[in-house]
C-alpha positions as CSV (number, residue, x, y, z in Angstrom):
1,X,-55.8,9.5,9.2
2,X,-57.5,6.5,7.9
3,X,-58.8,5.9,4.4
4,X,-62.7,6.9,3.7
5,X,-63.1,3.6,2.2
6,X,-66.3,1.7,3.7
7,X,-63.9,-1.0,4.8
8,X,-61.5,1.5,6.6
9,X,-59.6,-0.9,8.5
10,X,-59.4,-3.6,5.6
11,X,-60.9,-5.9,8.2
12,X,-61.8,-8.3,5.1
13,X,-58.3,-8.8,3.8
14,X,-57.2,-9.7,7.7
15,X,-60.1,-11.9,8.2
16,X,-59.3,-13.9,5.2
17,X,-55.6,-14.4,6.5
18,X,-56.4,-15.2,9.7
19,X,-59.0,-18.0,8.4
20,X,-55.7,-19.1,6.7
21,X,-53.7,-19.1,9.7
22,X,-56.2,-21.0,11.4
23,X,-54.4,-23.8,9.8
24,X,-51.5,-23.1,11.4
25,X,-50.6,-25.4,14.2
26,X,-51.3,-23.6,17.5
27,X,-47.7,-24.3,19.2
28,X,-46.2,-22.6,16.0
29,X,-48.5,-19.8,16.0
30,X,-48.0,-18.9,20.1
31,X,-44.2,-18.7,18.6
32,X,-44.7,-16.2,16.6
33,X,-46.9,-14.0,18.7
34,X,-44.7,-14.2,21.7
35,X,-41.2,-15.4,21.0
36,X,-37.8,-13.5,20.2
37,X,-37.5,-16.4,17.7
38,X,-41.1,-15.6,16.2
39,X,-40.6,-12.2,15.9
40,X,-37.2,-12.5,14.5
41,X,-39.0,-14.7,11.6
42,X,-41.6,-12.3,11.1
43,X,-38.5,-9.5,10.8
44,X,-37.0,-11.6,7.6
45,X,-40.3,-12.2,6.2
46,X,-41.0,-8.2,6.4
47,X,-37.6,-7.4,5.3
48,X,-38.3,-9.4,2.0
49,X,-41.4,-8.8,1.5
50,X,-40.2,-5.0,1.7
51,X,-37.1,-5.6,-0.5
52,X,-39.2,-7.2,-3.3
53,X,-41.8,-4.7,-2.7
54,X,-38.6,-2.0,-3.8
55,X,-38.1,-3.6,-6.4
56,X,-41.5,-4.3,-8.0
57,X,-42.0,-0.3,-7.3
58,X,-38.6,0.7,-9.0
59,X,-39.5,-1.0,-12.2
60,X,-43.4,0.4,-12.2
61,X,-41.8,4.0,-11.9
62,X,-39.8,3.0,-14.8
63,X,-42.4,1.4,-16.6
64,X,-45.2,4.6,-16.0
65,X,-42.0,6.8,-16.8
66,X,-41.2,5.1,-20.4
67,X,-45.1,5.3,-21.2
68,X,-45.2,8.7,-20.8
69,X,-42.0,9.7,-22.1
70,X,-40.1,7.3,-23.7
71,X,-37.3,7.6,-21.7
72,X,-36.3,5.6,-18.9
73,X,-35.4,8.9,-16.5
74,X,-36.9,12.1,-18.5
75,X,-35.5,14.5,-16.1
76,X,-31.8,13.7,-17.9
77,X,-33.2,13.7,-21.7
78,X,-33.4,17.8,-21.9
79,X,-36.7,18.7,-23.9
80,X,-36.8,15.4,-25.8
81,X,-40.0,14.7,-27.6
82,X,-42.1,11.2,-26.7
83,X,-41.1,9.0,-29.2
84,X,-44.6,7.5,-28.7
85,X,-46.4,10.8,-29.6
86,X,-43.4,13.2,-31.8
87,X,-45.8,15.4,-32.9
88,X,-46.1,17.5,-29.9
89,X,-42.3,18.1,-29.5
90,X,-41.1,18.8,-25.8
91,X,-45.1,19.9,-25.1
92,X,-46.2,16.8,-23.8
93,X,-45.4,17.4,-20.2
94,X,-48.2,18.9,-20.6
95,X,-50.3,16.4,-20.7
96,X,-48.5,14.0,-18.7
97,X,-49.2,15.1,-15.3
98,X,-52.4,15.4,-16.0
99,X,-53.1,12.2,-17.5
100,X,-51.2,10.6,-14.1
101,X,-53.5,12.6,-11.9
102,X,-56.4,10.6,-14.1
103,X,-55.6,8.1,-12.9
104,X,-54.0,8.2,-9.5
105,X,-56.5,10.7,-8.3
106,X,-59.8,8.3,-8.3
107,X,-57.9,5.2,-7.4
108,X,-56.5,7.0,-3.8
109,X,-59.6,8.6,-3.4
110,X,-61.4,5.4,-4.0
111,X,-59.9,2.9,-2.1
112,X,-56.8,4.3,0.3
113,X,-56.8,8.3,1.2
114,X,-53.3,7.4,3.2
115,X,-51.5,7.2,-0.1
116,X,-51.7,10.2,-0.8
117,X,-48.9,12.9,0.3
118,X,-45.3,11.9,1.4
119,X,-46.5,9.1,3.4
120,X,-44.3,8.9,6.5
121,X,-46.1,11.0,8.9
122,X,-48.7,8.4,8.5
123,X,-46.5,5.6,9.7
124,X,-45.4,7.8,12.2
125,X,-48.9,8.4,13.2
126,X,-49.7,4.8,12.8
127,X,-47.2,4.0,15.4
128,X,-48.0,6.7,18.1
129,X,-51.5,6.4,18.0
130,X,-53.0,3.5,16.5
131,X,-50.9,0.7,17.7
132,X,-49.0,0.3,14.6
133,X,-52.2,-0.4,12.7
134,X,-52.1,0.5,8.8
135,X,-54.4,-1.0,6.4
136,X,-53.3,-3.9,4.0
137,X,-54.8,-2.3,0.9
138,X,-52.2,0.8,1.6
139,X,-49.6,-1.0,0.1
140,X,-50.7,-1.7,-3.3
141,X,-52.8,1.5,-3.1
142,X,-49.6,3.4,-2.3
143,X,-47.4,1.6,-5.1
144,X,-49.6,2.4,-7.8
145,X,-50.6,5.7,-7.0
146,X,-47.1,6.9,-6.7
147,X,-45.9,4.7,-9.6
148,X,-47.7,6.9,-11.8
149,X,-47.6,10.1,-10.1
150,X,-43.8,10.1,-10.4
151,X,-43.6,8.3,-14.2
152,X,-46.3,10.9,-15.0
153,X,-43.8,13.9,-13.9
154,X,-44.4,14.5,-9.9
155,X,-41.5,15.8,-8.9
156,X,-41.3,13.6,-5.7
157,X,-39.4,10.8,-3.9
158,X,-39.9,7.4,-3.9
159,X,-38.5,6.7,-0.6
160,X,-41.8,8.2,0.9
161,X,-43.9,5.5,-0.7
162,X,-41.3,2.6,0.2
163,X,-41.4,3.4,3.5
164,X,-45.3,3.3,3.9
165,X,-45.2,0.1,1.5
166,X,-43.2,-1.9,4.0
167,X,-44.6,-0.8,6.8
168,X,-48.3,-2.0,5.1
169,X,-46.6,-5.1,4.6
170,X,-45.4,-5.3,8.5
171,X,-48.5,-4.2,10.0
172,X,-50.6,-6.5,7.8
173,X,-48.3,-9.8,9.2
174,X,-48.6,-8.6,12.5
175,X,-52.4,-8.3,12.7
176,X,-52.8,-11.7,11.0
177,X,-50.2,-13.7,13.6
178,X,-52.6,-11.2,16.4
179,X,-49.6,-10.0,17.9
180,X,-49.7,-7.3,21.0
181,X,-49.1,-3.8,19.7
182,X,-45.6,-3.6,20.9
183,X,-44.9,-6.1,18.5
184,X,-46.7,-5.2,16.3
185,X,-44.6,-1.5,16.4
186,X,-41.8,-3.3,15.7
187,X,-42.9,-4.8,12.6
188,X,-44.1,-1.9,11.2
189,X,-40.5,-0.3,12.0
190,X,-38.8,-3.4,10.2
191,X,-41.2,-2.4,6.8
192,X,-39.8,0.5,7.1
193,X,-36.5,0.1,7.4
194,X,-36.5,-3.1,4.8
195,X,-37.9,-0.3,2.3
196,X,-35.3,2.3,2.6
197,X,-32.6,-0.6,2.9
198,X,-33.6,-2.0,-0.7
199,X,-34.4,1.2,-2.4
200,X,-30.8,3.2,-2.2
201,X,-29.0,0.4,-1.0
202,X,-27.9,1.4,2.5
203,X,-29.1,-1.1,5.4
204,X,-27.8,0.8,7.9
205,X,-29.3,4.2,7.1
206,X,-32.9,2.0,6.7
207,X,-32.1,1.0,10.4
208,X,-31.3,4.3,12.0
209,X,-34.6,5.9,9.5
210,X,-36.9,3.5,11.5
211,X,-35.6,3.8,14.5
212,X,-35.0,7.6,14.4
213,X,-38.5,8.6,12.9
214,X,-40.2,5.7,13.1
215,X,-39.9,4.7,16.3
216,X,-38.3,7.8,17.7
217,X,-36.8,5.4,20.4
218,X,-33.6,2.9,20.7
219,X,-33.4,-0.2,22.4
220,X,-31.4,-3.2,21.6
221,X,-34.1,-6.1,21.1
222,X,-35.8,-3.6,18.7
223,X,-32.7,-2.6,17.2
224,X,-31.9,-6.6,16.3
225,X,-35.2,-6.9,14.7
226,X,-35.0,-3.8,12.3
227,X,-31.4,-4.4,11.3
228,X,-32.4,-8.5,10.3
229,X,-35.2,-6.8,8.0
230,X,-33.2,-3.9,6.4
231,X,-30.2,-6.9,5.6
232,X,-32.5,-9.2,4.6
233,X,-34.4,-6.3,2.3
234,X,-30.8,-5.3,1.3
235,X,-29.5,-8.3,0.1
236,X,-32.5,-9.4,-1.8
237,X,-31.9,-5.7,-3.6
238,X,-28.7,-6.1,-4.3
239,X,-29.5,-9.3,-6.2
240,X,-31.8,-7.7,-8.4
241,X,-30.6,-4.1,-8.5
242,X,-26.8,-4.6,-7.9
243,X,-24.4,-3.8,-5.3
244,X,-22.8,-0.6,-6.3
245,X,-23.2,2.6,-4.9
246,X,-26.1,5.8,-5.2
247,X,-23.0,7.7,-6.2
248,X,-19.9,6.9,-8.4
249,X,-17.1,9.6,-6.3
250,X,-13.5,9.3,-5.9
251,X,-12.4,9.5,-3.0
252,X,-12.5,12.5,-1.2
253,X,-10.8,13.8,2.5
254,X,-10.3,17.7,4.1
255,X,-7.2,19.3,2.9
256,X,-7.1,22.8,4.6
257,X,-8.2,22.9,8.2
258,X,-9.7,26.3,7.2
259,X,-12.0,24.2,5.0
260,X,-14.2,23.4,7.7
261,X,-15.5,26.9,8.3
262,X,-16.7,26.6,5.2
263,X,-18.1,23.4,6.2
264,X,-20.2,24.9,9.2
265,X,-21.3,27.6,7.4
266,X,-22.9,25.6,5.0
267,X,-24.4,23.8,7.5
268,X,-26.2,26.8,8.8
269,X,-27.1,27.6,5.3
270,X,-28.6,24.0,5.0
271,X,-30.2,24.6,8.2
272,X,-32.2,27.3,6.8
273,X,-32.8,25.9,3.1
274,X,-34.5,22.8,4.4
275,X,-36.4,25.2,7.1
276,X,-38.2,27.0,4.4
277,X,-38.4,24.2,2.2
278,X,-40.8,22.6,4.9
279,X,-42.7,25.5,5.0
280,X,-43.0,26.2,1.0
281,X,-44.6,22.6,0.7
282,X,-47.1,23.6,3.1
283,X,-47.6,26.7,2.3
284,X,-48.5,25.7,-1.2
285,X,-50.5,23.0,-0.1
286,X,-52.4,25.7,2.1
287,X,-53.0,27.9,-1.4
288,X,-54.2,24.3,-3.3
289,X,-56.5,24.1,-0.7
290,X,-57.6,27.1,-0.3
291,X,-58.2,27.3,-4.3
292,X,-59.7,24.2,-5.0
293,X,-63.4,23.4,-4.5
294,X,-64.2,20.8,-6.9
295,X,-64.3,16.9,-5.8
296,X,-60.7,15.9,-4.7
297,X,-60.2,12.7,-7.3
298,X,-59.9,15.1,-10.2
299,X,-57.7,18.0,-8.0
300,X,-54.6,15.9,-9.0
301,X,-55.9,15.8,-12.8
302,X,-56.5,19.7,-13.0
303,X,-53.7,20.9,-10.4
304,X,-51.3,18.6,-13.2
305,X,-51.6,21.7,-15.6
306,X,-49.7,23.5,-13.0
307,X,-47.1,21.0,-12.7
308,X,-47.0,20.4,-16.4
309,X,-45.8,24.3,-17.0
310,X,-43.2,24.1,-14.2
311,X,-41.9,20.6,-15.8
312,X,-41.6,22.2,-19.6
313,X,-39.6,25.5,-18.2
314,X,-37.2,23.0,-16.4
315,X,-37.4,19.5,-17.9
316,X,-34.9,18.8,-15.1
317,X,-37.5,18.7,-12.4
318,X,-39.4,15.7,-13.8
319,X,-39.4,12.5,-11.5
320,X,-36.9,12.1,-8.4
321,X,-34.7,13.6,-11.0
322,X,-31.5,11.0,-9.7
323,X,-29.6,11.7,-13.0
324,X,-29.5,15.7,-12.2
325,X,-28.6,15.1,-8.5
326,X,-25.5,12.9,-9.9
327,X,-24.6,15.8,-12.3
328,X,-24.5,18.6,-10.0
329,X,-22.2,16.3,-7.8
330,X,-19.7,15.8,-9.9
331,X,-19.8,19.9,-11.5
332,X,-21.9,19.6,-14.4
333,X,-23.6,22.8,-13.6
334,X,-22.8,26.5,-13.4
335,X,-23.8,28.1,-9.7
336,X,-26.7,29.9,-11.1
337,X,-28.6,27.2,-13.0
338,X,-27.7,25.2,-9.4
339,X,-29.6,27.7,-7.7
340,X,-32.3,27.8,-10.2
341,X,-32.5,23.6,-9.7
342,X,-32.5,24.1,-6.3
343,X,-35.5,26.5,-6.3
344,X,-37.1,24.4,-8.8
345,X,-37.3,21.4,-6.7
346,X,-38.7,23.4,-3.9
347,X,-41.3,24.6,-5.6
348,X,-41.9,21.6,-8.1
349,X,-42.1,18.7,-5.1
350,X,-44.3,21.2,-3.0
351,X,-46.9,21.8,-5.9
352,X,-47.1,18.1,-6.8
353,X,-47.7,17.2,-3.2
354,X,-50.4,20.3,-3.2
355,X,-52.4,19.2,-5.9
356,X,-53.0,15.3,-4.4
357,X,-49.8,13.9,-5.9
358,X,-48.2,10.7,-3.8
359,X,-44.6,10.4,-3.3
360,X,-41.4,11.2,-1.0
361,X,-39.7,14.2,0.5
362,X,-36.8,12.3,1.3
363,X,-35.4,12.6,-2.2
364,X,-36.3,16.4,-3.0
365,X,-34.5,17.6,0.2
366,X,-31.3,15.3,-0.8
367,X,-31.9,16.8,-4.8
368,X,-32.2,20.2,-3.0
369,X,-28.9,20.0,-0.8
370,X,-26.7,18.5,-3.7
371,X,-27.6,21.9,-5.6
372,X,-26.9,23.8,-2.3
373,X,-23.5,21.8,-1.6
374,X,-22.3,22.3,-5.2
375,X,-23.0,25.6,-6.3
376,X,-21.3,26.5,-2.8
377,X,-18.5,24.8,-3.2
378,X,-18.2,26.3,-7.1
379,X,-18.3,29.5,-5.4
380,X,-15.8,29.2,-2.5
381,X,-13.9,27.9,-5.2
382,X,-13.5,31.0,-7.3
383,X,-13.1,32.9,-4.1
384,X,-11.0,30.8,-2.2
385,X,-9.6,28.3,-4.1
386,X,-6.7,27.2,-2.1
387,X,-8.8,26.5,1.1
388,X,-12.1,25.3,-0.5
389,X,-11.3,21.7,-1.6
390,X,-13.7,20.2,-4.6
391,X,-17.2,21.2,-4.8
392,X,-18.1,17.8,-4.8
393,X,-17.4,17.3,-1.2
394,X,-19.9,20.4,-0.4
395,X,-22.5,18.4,-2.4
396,X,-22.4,15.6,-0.9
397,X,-22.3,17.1,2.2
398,X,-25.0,19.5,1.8
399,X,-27.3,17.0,0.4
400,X,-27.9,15.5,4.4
401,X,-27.4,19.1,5.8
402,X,-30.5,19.8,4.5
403,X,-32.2,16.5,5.2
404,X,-30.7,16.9,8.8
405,X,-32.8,20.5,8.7
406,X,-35.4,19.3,7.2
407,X,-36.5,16.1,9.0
408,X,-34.0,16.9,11.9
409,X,-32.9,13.5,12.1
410,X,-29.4,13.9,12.1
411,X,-28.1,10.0,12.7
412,X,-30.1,9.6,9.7
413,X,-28.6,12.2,7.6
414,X,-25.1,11.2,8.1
415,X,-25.7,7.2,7.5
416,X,-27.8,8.0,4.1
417,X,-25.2,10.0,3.1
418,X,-22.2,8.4,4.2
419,X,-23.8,4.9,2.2
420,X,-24.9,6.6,-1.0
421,X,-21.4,7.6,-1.2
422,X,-19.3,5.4,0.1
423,X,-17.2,7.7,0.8
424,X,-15.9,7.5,4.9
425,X,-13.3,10.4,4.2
426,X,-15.9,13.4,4.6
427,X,-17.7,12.0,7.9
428,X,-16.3,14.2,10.3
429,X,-17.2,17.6,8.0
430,X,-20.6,16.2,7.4
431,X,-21.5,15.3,10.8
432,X,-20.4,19.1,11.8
433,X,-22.5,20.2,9.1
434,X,-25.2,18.0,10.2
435,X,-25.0,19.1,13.3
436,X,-25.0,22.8,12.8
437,X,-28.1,21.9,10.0
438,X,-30.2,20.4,13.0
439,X,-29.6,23.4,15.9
440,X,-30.6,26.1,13.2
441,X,-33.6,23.9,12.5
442,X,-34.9,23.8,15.9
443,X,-34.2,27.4,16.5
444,X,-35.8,28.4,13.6
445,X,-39.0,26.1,13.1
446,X,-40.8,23.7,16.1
447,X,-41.6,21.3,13.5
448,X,-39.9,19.5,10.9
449,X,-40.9,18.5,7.4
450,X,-42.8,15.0,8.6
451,X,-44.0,16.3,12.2
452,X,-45.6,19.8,10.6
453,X,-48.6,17.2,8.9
454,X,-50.1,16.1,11.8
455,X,-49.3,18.9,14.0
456,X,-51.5,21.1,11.1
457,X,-54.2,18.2,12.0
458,X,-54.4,18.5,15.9
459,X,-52.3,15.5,16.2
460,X,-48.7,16.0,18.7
461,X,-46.5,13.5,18.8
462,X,-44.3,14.9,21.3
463,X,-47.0,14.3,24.0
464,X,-46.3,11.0,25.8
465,X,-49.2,8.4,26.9
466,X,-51.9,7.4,24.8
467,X,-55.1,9.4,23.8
468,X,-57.2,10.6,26.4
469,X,-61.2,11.8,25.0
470,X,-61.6,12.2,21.8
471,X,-63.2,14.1,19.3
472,X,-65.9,11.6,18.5
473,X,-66.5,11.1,22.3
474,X,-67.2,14.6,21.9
475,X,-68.9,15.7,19.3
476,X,-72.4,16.6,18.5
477,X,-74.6,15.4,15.6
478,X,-74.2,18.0,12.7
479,X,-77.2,21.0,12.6
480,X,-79.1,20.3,9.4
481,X,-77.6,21.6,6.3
482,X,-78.2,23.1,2.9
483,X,-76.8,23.3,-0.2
484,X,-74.1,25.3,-1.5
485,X,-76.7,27.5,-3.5
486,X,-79.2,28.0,-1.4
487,X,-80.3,31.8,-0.9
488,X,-79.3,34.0,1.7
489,X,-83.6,33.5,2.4
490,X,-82.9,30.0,2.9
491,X,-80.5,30.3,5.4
492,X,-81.6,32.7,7.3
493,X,-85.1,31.2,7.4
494,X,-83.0,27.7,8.5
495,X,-81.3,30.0,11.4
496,X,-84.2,31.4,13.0
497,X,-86.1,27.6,12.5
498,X,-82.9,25.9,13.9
499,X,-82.4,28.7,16.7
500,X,-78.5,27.6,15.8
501,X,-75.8,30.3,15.0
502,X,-74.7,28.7,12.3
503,X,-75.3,25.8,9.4
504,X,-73.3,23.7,7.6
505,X,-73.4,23.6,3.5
506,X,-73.4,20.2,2.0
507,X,-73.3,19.6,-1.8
508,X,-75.6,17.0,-3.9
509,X,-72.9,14.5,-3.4
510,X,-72.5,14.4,0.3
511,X,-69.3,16.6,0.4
512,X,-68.8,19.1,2.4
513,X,-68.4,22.7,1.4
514,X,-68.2,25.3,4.4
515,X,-70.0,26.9,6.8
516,X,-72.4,30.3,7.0
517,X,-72.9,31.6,10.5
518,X,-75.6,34.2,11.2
519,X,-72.6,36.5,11.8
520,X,-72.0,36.6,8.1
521,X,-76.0,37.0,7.5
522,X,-76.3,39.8,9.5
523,X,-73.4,41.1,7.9
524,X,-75.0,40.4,4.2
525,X,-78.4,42.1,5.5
526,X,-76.6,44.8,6.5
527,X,-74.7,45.4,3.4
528,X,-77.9,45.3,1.5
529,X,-77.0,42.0,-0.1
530,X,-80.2,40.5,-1.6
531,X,-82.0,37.8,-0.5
532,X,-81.5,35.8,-3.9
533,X,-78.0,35.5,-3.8
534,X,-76.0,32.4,-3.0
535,X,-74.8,31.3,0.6
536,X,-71.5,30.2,-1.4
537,X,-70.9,33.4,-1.6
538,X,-70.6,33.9,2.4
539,X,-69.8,30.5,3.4
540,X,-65.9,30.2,5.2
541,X,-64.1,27.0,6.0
542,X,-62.9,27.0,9.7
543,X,-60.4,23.8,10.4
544,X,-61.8,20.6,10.2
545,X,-60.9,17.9,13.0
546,X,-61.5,14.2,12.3
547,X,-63.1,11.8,15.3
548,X,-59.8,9.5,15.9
549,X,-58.2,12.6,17.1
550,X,-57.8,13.4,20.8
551,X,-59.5,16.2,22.1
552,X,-56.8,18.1,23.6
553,X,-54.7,18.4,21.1
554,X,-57.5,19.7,18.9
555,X,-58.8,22.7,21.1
556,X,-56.1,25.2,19.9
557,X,-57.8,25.0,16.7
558,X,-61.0,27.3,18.3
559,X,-58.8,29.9,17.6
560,X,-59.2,29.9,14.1
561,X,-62.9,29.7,14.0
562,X,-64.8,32.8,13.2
563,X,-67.9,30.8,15.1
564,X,-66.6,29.1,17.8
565,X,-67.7,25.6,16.4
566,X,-65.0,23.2,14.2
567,X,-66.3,20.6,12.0
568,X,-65.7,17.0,12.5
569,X,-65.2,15.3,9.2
570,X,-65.3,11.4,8.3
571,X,-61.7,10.3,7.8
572,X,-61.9,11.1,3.9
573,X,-62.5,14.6,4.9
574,X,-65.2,14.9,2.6
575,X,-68.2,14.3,4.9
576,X,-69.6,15.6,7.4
577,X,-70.6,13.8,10.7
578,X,-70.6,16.0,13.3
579,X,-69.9,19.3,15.3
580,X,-67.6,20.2,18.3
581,X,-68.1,23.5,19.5
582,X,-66.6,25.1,22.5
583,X,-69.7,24.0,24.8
584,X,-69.3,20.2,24.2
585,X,-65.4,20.6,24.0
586,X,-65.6,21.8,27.9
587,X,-68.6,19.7,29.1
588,X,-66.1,16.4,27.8
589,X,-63.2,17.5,29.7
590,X,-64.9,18.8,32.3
591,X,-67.7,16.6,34.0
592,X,-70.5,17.2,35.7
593,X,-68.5,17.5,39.2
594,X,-66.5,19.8,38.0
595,X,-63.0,17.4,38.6
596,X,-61.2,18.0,35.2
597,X,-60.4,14.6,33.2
598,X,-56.9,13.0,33.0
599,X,-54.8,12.2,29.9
C-alpha cells in the first residue's frame, strides 16, 4: 500500500518540517498536538489547503485537456479536430491517451505507486491500518498524475484524486505538529472532506463522504472538525470557482403517488447497475493484468491505444465527461444512445483504471446513473405518461442510486445529490431509491466499489482491532531465482540443487515475473517438452501479498496457489523479497507451545 520509492514514507520532506517547527514556541506547539483549539486550527488550515488544492487541480485538468485537444471539456465538442494538430481530424484521441500514459506512467511509478487507481481505498487503508499515515509527496504525485490522465482522455473522476490530495495535505500537518494517531485520523478525514467540499461545491456531502467512508464512524468532536474544513474548503472554492450549483434544474416535486413505484424500481435497477459496475472495473483490471507483462511505467502508455479506440467510437466518454451528464439530465438524448453512454462509461472508466490510469470512481458511477435515471424516465414516459413525471427527476435520482450501490454509502448519496442539485423537492423519492439501491447491493455483492481493492489484497476492513502478525514477521527469504528464459535444464538442475519445490523467475531488471514449480516440470518432462525451451513458458503467477499486511487476512489466499507458497512483494509489487508458504504461515500463528496467537 505504500509507494516503492526508496524514501517510502517521505521521512525527508517531514524531517525538514519538523526542523521548521522546531522554531515554534513549545507552549504553542503542545496546543496544537493536544487541544480542541489546536486541532480546530489545524481543521481550517487543512480545509484550505484542500480547497486551494481543488482548485489548482481543476485548472491543471483544464490546462492538460486544452493541450491535448483544444477544447476546454472534449467530451461536449463531438469529433472535433485539435486545433493544435488539424491534420489528423477526430484521430487524435488516438494518440492522446497514449501520450498521457508517457507521461503519468514513469512519474507514479517513480516517485508515488498510491496515485495510481481511484485513490480512496488508500485513504481508507491509511486510516485503518497505518494510523492515518500517507506520504507528503502523494499529493503532488496524485495531482499531476491524474491531471494528465484525465486532460489526456481517462475516462475518470476527479473527486478520487481530491480526496487523496487533501488527505496528503492532512496527514502531512499532522505528522509534522507529531500528533497521536487519533488526531491524526481526524486530519486526514478533514483533507478529505475539504476536497470534495471545494470540488462540486457541497460542504455537507464532503462531511458525510469523510465521515461515512473515511472514517466509517460518527462522533460529535470529529464531526465539528471535518465540517470547519469542508466550510472553510467551500468557501475558499466558491471564491474562485463561484457559488452556483453542479446542476442548473427547475424545480422539480412528485405529482402522482403511483410515481414512486417507479421510483423504487429504479432503485433496484440502480442497485444492480452499480453492482456490476464494480465488478466490470475489476474484472478488466484482472484481464490488464493478466495480459500485461512488460515494466508497469509504460502499461499506461500502451494500454492508451485501447482507451484511445473506445474514446474515437464515443467522443462522449473523454474526461469526467460533466457536460454529457448535464445533457442527459435535462433530455438531450434518446433512451438508446443513453444506454449506450451508460455502457460506455462502464467500460471506458474500468479500462482506464486497468491500464495504470489515476482518477475517481465517484464521477463515472454519478455519469453512469444520470444515463440510468434518464433513459428510464424517457421510457416510463412513453408508457406511462400521466404517472411518470419528467425524466429529469429519474436522473437525478438515479445518479446517487447508483453511487448508493456502488459505494453503499447511502447518507452520502442523498447529500451529493441533493447539493448538486439544489433541488430539496425530490429527497423523499431519492432517499427510497437510495435506499432500495443499498439493500440490493448488499444482497448482491459483499463488497463495494472502494472495499473490493483491498479486500482483492488480503486487507479487511470490517475486522476490528489493529494488526496482529504480519506477513513480514512471517515470511522467509526468497529461494534463489532465474531468469525468465532460462531452460527447462536450468530449472530443473536449480530444483534438485535447491531441494525446493519451486523457484522464483526474476528478470534483468529486478522485477518479478512468476513462478515454476517442479509440478509444472514434471509435467513438461512428461509431455516430452525439450530441455531448451523457456521456463516462461511454464511459469504461473499465484497472488502476491505485500509485508505490511496482516497475516490472517492473507491466508485465504493459499487457495489460489497451485504450490502452496505466495510471494511477498516489496510495496511497488515489482520485487521480490520473500516467501510465505503454508509451513511458515502456521509456525507464526502457532508457536512452539502449541497456544495459538491472538489478534
Amino acid at each position: 500500500m505504500t509507494s516503492g520509492n526508496s524514501n517510502p514514507s517521505g521521512t525527508g520532506t517531514v524531517h525538514r518540517l519538523r526542523r521548521w517547527t522546531a522554531s515554534v514556541p513549545h507552549r504553542v506547539l503542545t496546543a496544537l498536538q493536544r487541544t480542541q483549539a489546536g486541532l480546530a486550527v489545524l481543521a481550517v488550515a487543512v480545509g484550505a489547503g484542500a480547497g486551494f488544492g481543488a482548485i489548482v487541480f481543476r485548472w491543471l485538468i483544464e490546462g492538460v485537456t486544452r493541450v491535448m485537444t483544444g477544447h476546454a471539456d472534449y467530451s461536449s465538442a463531438g469529433r472535433a479536430a485539435n486545433p493544435l494538430v488539424p491534420w489528423l481530424g477526430p484521430y487524435f484521441v488516438l494518440l492522446a491517451p497514449v501520450v498521457a500514459g508517457l507521461v503519468y506512467g514513469p512519474l507514479v511509478y517513480r516517485y508515488a505507486r498510491e496515485a495510481r487507481g481511484h485513490g480512496v481505498p488508500e485513504v481508507m487503508y491509511a486510516v485503518a491500518r497505518q494510523g492515518g499515515r500517507i506520504p507528503p509527496r502523494v499529493a503532488v504525485v496524485k495531482a499531476l498524475a491524474s491531471a494528465v490522465c484525465i486532460g489526456g482522455g481517462g475516462s475518470v473522476g476527479r473527486e478520487g484524486p481530491i480526496v487523496q490530495i487533501g488527505s496528503a495535505l492532512g496527514s502531512t500537518a499532522g505528522v509534522v505538529v507529531r500528533m497521536s494517531e487519533e488526531r491524526l485520523r481526524t486530519l486526514v478525514a478533514c483533507g478529505a472532506a475539504g476536497g470534495i467540499a471545494a470540488t462540486f461545491n457541497a460542504p455537507l456531502a464532503g462531511v458525510f463522504f469523510a465521515m461515512e467512508l473515511i472514517l466509517a464512524e460518527f462522533t460529535a468532536r470529529t464531526f465539528g472538525m471535518v465540517a470547519l474544513s469542508s466550510v472553510t474548503a467551500s468557501v475558499i472554492g466558491r471564491a474562485v470557482l463561484g457559488d452556483r450549483p453542479f446542476l442548473h434544474m427547475p424545480p422539480m416535486q412528485v405529482h402522482h403517488l403511483a410515481s414512486y413505484a417507479l421510483y423504487v424500481l429504479l432503485g433496484l435497477a440502480a442497485g444492480v447497475v452499480g453492482v456490476v459496475f464494480t465488478k466490470v472495473l475489476y474484472w478488466i483490471e484482472d484481464a490488464c493484468d493478466a495480459v500485461w507483462r512488460g515494466p508497469e511505467w509504460l502499461r499506461p502508455a500502451v494500454g492508451g491505444v485501447v482507451l484511445g479506440l473506445i474514446l474515437l467510437a464515443l467522443p462522449q466518454m473523454y474526461g469526467v465527461g460533466y457536460p454529457v451528464l448535464e445533457k442527459a439530465v435535462i433530455g438531450g438524448y434518446g433512451i438508446v444512445f443513453l444506454l449506450v453512454l451508460l455502457v460506455g462509461k462502464i467500460v471506458a472508466s474500468s479500462v482506464t483504471i486497468g491500464i495504470g490510469g489515476s482518477g475517481g470512481v465517484f464521477a463515472p458511477s454519478l455519469f453512469v446513473g444520470a444515463m440510468l435515471g434518464s433513459a428510464w424516465g424517457q421510457l416510463f414516459g412513453i408508457w406511462a405518461p400521466g404517472v411518470t413525471g419528467p425524466a429529469a427527476s429519474y436522473a437525478l435520482i438515479g445518479m446517487g442510486a447508483v453511487f448508493a450501490g456502488a459505494a453503499r454509502a447511502p447518507i452520502t448519496a442523498v447529500i451529493i445529490t441533493y447539493e448538486l442539485s439544489g433541488d430539496y423537492g425530490l429527497i423523499l423519492p431519492l432517499m427510497v431509491a437510495v435506499a432500495v439501491a443499498t439493500g440490493i447491493s448488499h444482497a448482491l455483492s459483499r463488497d463495494t466499489v472502494y472495499s473490493a481493492k483491498l479486500r482483492r489484497r488480503g486487507v479487511d476492513l470490517e475486522r476490528a482491532g489493529p494488526p496482529a502478525i504480519t506477513v513480514g514477521e512471517a515470511m522467509e527469504p526468497p529461494p534463489d531465482s532465474l531468469p525468465p528464459d532460462a531452460t527447462l535444464g536450468e530449472g530443473v538442475d536449480r530444483l534438485r540443487r535447491t531441494r525446493r519445490s519451486i523457484v522464483p523467475l526474476v528478470d534483468a531488471a529486478g522485477q518479478y515475473q512468476g513462478v515454476v514449480g517442479a509440478m509444472a516440470t514434471t509435467d513438461a518432462l512428461e509431455a516430452g517438452m525439450p530441455l531448451s525451451c523457456r521456463l516462461a513458458e511454464l511459469r504461473n503467477f499465484p497472488p502476491a501479498v505485500q509485508p505490511g499486511q496482516e497475516l490472517r487476512e492473507v491466508l485465504a489466499l493459499f487457495t489460489e496457489s497451485d504450490d502452496g507458497v505466495l510471494p511477498v512483494l516489496d510495496s511497488t509489487r515489482g520485487h521480490l523479497v520473500g516467501w510465505l508458504s503454508q509451513r511458515a504461515a502456521l509456525l507464526a500463528l502457532i508457536p512452539a507451545d502449541g497456544s495459538p496467537r491472538q489478534p
